[in-house]
C-alpha positions in Angstrom: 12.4 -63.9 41.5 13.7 -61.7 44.2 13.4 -57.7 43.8 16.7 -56.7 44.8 16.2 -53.1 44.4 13.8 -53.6 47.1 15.6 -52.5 50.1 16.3 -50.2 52.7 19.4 -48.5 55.0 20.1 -50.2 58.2 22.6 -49.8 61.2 24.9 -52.6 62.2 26.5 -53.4 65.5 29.5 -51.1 65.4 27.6 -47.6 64.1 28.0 -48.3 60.5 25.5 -48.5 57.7 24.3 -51.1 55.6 21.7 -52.1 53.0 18.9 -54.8 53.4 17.3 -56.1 50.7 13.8 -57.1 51.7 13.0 -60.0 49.4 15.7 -61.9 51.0 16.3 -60.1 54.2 20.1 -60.3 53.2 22.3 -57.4 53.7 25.2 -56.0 52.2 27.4 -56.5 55.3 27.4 -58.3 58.4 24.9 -57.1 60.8 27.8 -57.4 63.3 29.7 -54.3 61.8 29.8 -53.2 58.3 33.3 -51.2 59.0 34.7 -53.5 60.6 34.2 -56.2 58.2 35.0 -54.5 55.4 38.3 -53.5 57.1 39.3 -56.9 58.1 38.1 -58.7 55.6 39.0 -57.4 52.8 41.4 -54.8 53.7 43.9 -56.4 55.8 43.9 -60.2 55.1 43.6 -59.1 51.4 45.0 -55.5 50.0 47.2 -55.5 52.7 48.2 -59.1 52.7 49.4 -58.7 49.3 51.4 -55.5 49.5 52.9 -57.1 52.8 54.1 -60.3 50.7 54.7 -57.5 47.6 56.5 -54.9 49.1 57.9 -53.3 45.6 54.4 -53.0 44.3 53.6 -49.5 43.9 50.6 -50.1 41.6 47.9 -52.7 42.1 44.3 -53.5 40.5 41.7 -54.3 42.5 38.7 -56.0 41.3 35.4 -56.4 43.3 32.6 -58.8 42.5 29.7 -56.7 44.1 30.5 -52.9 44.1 27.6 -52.2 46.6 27.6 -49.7 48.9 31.0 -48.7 47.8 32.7 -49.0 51.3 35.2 -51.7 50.1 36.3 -49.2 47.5 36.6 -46.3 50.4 38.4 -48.4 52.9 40.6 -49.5 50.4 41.4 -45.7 49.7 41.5 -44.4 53.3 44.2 -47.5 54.1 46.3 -47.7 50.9 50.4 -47.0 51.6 50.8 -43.4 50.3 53.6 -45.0 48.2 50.8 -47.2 46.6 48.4 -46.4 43.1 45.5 -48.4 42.7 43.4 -48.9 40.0 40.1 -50.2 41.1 37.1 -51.9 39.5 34.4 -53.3 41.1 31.0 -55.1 39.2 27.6 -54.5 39.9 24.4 -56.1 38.4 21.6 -53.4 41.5 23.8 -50.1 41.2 22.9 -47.8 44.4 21.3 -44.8 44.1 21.7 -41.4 45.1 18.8 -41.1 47.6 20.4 -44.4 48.8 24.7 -43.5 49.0 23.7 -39.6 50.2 22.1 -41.4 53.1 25.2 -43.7 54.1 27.7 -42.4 56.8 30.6 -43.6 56.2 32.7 -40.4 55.3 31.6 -39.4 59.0 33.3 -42.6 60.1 36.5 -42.1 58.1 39.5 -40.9 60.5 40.8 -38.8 57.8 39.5 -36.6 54.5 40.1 -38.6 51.8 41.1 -37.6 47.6 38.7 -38.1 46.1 35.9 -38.8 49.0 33.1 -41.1 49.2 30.7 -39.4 47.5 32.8 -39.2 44.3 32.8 -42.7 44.3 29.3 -43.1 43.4 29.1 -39.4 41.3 31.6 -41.0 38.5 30.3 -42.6 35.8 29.4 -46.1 34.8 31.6 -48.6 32.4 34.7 -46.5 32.0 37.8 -45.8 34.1 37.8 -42.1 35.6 40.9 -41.1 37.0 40.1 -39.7 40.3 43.0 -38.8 42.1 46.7 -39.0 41.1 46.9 -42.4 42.7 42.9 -43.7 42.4 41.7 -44.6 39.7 37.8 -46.4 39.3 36.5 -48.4 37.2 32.8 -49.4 37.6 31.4 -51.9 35.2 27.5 -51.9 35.6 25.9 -55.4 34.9 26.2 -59.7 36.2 29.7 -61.3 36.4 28.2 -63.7 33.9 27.9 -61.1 30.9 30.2 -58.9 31.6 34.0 -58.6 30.6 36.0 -58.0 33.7 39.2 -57.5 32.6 42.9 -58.9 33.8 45.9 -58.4 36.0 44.5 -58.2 38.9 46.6 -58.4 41.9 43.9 -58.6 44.7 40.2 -59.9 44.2 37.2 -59.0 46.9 34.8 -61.5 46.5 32.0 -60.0 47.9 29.0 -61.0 46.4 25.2 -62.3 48.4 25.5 -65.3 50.0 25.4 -69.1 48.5 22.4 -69.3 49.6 20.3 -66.6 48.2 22.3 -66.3 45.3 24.4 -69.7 44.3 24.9 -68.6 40.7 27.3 -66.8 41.8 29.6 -69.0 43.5 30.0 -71.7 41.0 33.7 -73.0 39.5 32.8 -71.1 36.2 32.5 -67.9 37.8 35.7 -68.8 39.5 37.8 -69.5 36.4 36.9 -66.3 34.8 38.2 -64.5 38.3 41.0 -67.0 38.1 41.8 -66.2 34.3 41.7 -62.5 34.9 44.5 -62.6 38.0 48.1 -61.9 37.7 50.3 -65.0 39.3 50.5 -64.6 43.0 47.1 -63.0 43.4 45.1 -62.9 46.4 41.3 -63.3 46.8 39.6 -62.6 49.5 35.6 -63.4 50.5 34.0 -63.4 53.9 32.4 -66.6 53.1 34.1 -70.0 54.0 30.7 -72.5 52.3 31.1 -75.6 51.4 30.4 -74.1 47.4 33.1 -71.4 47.6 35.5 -74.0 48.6 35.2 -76.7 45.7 34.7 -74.0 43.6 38.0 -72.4 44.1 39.8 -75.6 44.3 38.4 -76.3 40.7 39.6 -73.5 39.0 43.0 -73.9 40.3 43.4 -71.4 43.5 45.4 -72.8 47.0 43.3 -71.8 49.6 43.8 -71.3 53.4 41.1 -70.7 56.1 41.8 -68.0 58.5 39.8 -65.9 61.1 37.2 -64.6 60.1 35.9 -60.7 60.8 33.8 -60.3 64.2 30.8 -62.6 64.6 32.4 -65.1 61.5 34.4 -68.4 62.8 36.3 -68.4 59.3 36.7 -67.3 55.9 38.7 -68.2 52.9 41.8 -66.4 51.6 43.1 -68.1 47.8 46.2 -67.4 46.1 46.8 -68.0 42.3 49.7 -70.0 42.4 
């Protein structure tokens, strides 16, 4: 059984920090550029992507299977349209701690101060929703995707969880249906993974899929809609 509170700060390609979990020398983020991934990925061909096909929306949920680092939850912030709320939640079974997010740099890698910043993110607590701004609010649920309740009417869905293959539990159709179930029609979910699992997953619990470019240093990944 992997320790996956064993692990350690690392820098990726573009200046940006990551996490490595020893046990199964996975990171959080691709070692080409945690930033930029989390931008691309997540960001623009999925937030963005939605509000571009949604342009009345002026609030959205955003659930995240794998809170992390909390950089998903911070780009998301720093790029939302100031016209757009957002409440966020985001799931996590190996919370980060303090001596671990003090350490991360991506506030120094923001172009702009954000309300609230990045380490509020992580200084809220755990299994509630705190408002944090008067268009932020974050909801972290501390446990596995299995157990937990997650919730519903989610517009946009960051699938960002470890890989197939250190952790395929979490990319079968079950987990899939309960994303599925908890998504308003038209919802978009995003992942930087485009496997073989993923795929025949989300085709059994009912999303159309597309493959598109993926972030630097990945071929492809997956974008579903609930249709």
């Amino acid at each position: 059984m992997a320790d996956f509170n064993k692990r350690k700060i690392i820098v990726t390609e573009d200046g940006s920090h990551s996490i490595l979990v020893d046990d199964i020398n996975e990171a959080y983020h691709s070692d080409r550029g945690s930033w930029q991934e989390s931008v691309y990925t997540y960001v623009t061909e999925g937030m963005l992507t939605y509000l571009r096909k949604n342009p009345a929306s002026n609030h959205i949920k955003i659930f995240e299977m794998g809170f992390g680092t909390g950089l998903n939850a911070f780009v998301s912030l720093l790029s939302k349209p100031e016209n757009v709320s957002i409440h966020y939640c985001g799931i996590e079974a190996y919370p980060v701690g303090q001596e671990e997010y003090s350490k991360l740099n991506y506030a120094a890698l923001a172009q702009k101060e954000s309300q609230p910043s990045f380490l509020d993110l992580h200084i809220c607590e755990w299994n509630s929703i705190q408002k944090l701004s008067d268009s932020f609010w974050l909801e972290k649920l501390e446990g596995t995707i299995q157990e937990t309740p997650i919730g519903s009417g989610y517009q946009v869905v960051y699938f960002d969880a470890f890989s197939p293959r250190t952790q395929p539990e979490l990319w079968q159709p079950a987990i899939f249906q309960k994303v599925y179930d908890s998504m308003d029609y038209g919802g978009v979910l995003v992942s930087y993974s485009a496997a073989g699992i993923f795929k025949r997953s989300m085709q059994a619990a009912g999303f159309w899929m597309e493959e598109i470019r993926g972030a630097r240093g990945k071929r492809e990944m997956v974008r579903g809609i609930k249709m």
